[in-house]
MMTF fields as JSON, N, C-alpha, C and O atoms, coordinates in Angstrom:
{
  "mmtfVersion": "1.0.0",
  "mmtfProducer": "UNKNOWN",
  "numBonds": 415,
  "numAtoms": 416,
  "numGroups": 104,
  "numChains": 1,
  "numModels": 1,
  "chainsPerModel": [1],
  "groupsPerChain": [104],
  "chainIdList": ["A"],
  "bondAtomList": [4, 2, 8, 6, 12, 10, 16, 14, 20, 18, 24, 22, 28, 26, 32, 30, 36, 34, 40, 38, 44, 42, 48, 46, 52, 50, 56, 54, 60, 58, 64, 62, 68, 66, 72, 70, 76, 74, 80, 78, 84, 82, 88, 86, 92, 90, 96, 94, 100, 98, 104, 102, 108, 106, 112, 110, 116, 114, 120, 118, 124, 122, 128, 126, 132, 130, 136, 134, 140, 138, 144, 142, 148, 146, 152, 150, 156, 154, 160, 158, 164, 162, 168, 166, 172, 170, 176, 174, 180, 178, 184, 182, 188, 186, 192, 190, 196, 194, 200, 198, 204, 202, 208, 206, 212, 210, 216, 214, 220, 218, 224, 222, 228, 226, 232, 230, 236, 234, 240, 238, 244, 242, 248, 246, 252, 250, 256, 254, 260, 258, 264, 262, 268, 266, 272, 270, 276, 274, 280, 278, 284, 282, 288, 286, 292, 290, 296, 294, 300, 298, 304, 302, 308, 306, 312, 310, 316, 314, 320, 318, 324, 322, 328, 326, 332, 330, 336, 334, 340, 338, 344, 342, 348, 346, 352, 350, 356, 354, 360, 358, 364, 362, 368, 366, 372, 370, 376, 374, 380, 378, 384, 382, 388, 386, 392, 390, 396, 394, 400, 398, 404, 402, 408, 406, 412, 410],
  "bondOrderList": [1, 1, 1, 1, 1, 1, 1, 1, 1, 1, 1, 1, 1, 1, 1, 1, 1, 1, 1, 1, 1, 1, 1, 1, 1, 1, 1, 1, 1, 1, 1, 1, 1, 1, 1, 1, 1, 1, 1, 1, 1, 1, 1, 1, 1, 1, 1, 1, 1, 1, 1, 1, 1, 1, 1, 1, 1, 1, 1, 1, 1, 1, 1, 1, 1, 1, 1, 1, 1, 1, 1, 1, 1, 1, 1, 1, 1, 1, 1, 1, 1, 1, 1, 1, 1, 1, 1, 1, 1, 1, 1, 1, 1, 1, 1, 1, 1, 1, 1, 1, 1, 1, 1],
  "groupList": [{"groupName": "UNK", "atomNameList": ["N", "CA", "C", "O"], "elementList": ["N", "C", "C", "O"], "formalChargeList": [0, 0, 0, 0], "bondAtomList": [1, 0, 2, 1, 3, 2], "bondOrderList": [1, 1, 2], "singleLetterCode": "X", "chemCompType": "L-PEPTIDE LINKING"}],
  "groupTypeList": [0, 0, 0, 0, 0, 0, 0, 0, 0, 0, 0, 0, 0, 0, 0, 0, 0, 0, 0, 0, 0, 0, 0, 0, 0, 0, 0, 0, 0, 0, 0, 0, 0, 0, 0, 0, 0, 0, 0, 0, 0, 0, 0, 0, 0, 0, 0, 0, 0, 0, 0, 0, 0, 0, 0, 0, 0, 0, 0, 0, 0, 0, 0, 0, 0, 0, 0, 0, 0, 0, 0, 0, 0, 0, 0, 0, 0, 0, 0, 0, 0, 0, 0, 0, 0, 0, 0, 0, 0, 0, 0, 0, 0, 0, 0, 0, 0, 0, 0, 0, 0, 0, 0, 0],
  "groupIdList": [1, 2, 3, 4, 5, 6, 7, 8, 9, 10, 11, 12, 13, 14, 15, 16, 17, 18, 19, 20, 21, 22, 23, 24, 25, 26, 27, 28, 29, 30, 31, 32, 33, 34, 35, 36, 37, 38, 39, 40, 41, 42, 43, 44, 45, 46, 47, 48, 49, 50, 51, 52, 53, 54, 55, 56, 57, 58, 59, 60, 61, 62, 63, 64, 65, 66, 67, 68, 69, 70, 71, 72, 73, 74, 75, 76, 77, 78, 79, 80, 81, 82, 83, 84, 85, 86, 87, 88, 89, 90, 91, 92, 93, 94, 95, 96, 97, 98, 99, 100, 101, 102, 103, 104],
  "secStructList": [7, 7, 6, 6, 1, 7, 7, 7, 7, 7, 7, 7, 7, 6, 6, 1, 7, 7, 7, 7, 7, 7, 6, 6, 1, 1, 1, 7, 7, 7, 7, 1, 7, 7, 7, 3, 3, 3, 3, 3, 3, 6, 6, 6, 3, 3, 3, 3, 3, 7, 2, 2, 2, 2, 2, 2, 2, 2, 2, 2, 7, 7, 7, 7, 3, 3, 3, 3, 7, 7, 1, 1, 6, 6, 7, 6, 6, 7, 7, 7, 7, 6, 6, 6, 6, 1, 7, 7, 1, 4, 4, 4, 1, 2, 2, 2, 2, 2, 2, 2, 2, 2, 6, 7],
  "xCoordList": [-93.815, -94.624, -95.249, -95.715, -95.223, -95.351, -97.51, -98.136, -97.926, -99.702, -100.061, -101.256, -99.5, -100.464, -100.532, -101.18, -100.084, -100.04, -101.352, -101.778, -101.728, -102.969, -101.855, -100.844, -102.919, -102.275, -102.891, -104.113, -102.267, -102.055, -103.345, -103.078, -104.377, -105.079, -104.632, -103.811, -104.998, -104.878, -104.753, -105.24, -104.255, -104.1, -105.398, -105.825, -106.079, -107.215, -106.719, -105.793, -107.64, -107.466, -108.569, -109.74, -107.705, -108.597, -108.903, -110.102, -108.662, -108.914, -110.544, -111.076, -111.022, -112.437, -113.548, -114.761, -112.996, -113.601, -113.807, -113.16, -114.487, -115.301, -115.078, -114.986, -114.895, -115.001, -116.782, -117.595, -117.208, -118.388, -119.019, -119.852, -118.207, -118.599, -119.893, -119.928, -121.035, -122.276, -122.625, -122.88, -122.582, -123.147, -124.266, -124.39, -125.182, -126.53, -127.402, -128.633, -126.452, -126.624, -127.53, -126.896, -128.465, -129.231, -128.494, -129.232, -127.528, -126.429, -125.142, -124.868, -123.849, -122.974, -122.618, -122.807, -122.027, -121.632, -120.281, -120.187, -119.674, -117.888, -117.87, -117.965, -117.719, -117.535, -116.004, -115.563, -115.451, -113.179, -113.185, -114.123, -111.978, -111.351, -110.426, -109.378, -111.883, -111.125, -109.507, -108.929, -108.994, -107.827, -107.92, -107.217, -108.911, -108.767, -110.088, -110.934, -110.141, -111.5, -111.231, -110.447, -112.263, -112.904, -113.877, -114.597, -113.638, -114.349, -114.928, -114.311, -116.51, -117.154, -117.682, -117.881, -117.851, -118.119, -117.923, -118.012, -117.619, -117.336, -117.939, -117.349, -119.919, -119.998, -119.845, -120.772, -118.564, -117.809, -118.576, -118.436, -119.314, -119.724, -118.768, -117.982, -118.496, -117.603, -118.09, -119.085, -117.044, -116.869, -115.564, -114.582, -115.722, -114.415, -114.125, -115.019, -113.321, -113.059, -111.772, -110.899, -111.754, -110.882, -109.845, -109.795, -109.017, -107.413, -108.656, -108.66, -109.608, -109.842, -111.075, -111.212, -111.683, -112.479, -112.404, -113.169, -111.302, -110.502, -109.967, -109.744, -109.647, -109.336, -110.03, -109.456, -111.253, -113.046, -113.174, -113.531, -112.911, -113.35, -112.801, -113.373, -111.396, -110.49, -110.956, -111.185, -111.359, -111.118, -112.778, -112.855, -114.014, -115.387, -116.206, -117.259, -115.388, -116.242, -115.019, -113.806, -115.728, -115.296, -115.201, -116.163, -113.876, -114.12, -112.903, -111.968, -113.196, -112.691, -111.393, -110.637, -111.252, -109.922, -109.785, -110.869, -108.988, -108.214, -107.624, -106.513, -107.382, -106.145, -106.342, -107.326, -105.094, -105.02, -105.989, -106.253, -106.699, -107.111, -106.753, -105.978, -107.01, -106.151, -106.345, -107.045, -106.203, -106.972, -107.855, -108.485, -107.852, -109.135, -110.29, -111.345, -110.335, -111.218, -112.063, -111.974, -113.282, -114.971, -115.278, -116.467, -113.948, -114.579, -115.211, -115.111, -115.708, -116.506, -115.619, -114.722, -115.973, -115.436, -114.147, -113.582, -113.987, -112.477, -113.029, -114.177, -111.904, -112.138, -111.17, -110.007, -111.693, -110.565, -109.563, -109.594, -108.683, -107.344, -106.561, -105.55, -107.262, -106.616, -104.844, -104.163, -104.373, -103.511, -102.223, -101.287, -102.53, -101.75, -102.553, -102.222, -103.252, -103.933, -104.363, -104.103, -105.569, -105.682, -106.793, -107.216, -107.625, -108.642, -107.612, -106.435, -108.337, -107.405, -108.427, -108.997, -108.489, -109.174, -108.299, -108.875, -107.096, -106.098, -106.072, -105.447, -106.995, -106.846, -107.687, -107.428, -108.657, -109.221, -109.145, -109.973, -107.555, -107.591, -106.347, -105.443, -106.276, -105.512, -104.049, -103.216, -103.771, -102.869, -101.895, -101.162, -102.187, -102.502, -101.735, -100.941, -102.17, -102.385, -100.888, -99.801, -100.829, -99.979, -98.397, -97.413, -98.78, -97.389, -96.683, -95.491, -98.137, -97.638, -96.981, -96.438, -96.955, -96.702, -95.33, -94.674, -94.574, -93.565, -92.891, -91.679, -93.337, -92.028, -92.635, -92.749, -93.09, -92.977, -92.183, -92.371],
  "yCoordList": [44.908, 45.536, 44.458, 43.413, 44.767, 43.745, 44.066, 45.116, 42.669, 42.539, 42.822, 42.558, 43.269, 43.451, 44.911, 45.362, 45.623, 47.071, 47.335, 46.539, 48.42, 48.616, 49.869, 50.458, 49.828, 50.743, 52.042, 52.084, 53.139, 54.508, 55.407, 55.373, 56.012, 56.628, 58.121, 58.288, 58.907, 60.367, 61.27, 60.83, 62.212, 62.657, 63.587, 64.142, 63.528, 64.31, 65.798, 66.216, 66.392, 68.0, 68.515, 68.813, 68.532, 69.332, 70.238, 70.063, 71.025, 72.303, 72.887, 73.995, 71.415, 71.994, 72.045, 71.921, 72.224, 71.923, 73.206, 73.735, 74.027, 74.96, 75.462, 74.568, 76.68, 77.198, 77.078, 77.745, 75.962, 76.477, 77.076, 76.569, 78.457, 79.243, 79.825, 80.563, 79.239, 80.613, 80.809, 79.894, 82.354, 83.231, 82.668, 82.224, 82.91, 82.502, 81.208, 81.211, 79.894, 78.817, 78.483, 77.577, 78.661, 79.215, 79.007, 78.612, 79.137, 79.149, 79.359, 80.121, 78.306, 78.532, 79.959, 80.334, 80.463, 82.185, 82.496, 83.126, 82.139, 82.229, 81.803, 82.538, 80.364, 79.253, 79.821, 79.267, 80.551, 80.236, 78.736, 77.996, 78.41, 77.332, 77.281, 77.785, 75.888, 75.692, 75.143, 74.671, 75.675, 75.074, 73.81, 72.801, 74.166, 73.285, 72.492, 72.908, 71.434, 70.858, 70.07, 69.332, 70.712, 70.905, 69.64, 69.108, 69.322, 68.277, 68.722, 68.929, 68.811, 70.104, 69.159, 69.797, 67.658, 66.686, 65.738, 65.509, 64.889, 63.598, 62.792, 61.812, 63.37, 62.432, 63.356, 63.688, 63.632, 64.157, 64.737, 64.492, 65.473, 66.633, 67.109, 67.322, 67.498, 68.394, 69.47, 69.503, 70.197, 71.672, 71.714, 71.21, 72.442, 73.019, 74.432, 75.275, 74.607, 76.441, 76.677, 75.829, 78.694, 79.243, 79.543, 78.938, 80.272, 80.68, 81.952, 81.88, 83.005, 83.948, 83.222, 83.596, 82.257, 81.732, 80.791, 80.532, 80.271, 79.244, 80.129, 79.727, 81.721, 82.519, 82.718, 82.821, 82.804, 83.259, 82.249, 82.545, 80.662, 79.325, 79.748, 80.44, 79.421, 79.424, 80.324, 79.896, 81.845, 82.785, 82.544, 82.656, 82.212, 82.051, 80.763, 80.676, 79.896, 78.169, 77.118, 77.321, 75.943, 74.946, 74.36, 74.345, 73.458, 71.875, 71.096, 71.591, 69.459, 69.247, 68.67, 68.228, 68.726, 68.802, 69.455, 69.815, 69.662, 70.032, 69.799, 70.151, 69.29, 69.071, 70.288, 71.008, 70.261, 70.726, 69.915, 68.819, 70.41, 69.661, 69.174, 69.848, 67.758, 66.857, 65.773, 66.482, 64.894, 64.234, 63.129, 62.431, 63.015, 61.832, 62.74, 62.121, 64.134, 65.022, 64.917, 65.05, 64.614, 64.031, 63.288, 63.085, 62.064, 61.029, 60.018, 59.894, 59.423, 58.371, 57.046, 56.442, 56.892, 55.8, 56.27, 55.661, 57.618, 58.586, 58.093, 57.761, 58.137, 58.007, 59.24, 59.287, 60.235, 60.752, 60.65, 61.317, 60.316, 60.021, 60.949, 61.509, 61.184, 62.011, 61.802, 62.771, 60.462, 60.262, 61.354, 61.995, 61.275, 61.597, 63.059, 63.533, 63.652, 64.653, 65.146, 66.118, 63.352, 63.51, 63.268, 63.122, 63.151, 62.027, 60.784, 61.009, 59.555, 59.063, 57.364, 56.767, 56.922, 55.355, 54.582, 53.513, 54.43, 53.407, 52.139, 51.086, 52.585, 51.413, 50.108, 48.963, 50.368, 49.223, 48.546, 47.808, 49.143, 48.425, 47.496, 47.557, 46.547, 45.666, 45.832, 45.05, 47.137, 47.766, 47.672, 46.778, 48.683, 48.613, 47.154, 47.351, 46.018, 45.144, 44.618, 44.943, 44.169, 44.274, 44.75, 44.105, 46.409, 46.807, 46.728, 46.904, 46.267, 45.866, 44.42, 43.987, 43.752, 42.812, 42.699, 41.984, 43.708, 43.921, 44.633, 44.562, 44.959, 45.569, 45.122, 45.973, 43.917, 43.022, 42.577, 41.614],
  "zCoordList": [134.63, 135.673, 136.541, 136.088, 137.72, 138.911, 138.373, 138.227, 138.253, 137.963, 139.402, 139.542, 140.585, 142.046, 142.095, 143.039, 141.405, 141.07, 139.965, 139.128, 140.195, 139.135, 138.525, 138.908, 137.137, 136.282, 136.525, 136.384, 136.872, 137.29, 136.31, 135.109, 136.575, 135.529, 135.855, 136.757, 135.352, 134.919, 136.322, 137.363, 136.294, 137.813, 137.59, 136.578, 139.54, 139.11, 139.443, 140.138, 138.723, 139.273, 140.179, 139.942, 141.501, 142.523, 141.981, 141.768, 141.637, 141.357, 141.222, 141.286, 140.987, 140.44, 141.773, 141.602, 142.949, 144.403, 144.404, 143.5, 145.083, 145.647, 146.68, 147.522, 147.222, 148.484, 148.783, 148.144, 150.023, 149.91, 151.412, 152.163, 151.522, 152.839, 152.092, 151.108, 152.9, 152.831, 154.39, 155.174, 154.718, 155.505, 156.332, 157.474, 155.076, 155.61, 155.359, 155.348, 155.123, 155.076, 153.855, 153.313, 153.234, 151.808, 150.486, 149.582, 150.243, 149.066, 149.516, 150.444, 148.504, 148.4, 147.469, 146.312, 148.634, 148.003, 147.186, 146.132, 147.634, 147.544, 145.978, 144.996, 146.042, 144.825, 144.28, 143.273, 144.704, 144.621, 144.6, 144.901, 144.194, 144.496, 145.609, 146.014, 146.101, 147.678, 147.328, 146.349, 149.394, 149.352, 150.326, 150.375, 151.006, 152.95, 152.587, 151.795, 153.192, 153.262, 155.005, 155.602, 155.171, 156.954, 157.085, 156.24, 158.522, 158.959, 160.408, 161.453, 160.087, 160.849, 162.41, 163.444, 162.377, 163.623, 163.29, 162.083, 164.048, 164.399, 163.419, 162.964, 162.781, 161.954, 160.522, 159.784, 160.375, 159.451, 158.165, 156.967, 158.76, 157.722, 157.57, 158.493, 156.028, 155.826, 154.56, 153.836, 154.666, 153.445, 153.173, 153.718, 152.179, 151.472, 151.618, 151.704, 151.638, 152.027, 151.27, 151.083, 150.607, 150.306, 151.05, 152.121, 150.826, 151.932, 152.777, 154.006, 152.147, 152.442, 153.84, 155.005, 153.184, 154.217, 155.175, 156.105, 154.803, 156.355, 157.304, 158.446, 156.844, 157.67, 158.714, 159.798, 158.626, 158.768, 159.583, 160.724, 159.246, 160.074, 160.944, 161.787, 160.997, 162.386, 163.028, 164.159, 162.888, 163.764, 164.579, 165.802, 163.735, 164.293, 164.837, 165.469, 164.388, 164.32, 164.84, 164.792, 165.346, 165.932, 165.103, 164.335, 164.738, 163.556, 164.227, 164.858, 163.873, 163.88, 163.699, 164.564, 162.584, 161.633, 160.358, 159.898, 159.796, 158.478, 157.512, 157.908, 155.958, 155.471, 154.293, 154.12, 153.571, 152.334, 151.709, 152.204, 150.425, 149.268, 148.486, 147.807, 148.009, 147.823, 146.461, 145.739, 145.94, 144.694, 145.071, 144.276, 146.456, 147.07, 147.629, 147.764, 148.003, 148.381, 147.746, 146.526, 148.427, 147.241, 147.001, 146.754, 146.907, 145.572, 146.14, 147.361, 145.656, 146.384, 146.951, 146.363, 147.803, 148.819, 149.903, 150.811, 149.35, 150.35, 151.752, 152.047, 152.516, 154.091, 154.604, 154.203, 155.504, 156.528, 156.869, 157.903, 156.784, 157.426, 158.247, 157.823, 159.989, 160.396, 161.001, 161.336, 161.034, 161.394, 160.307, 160.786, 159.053, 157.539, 157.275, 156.188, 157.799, 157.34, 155.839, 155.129, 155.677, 153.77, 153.961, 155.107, 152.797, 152.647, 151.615, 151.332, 151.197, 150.984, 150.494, 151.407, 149.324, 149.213, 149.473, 149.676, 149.614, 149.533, 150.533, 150.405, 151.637, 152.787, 152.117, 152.489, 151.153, 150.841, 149.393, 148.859, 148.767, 147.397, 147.234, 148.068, 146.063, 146.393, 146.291, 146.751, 145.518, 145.762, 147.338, 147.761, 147.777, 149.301, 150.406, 151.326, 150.04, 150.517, 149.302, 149.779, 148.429, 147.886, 148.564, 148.925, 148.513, 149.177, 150.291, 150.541, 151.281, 152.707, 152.536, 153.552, 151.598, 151.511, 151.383, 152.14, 149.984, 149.376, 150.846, 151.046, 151.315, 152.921, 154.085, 154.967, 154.338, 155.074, 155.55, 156.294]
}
């Protein structure tokens, strides 16, 4: 095994993300498991939303982007990636840097 590669840990499970549409801003109501996680302005507030309540976004509210939910959604240090439509840590590990190397 090439040592510029890190060793692979456990795949995460989105699954445990949240739809968190509330109505009346007060509490998350829904709590399904989100599918979409929304990026509500520029300084990227975001939420997570169900299939039943991304329905609801699109048709009532402005955002500005979208992806599916994903295994970087949440975690600490994720960045946006609207070019790839993810969130995503990979731009800053040595990994990364590594592979640009290998297809250079």
């Amino acid at each position: 095994m090439n040592e510029s590669f890190p060793a692979l840990g456990p795949e995460v499970d989105t699954s445990t993300q949240q739809c968190s549409f509330s109505p009346d801003v007060s509490d998350n109501t829904c709590q399904v498991p989100a599918l979409w996680h929304i990026a509500w302005d520029t300084d990227l507030e975001n939420g997570f939303a169900c299939r039943e309540h991304m329905a609801v976004v699109q048709q009532r509210f402005v955002y500005i982007d979208r992806h599916p939910i994903g295994p970087d959604c949440g975690m600490p240090g994720a960045r946006w990636d609207f070019d790839h439509k993810r969130c995503n840590r990979s731009d800053d590990t040595p990994a990364l840097a590594a592979a640009k190397e290998l297809t250079a």
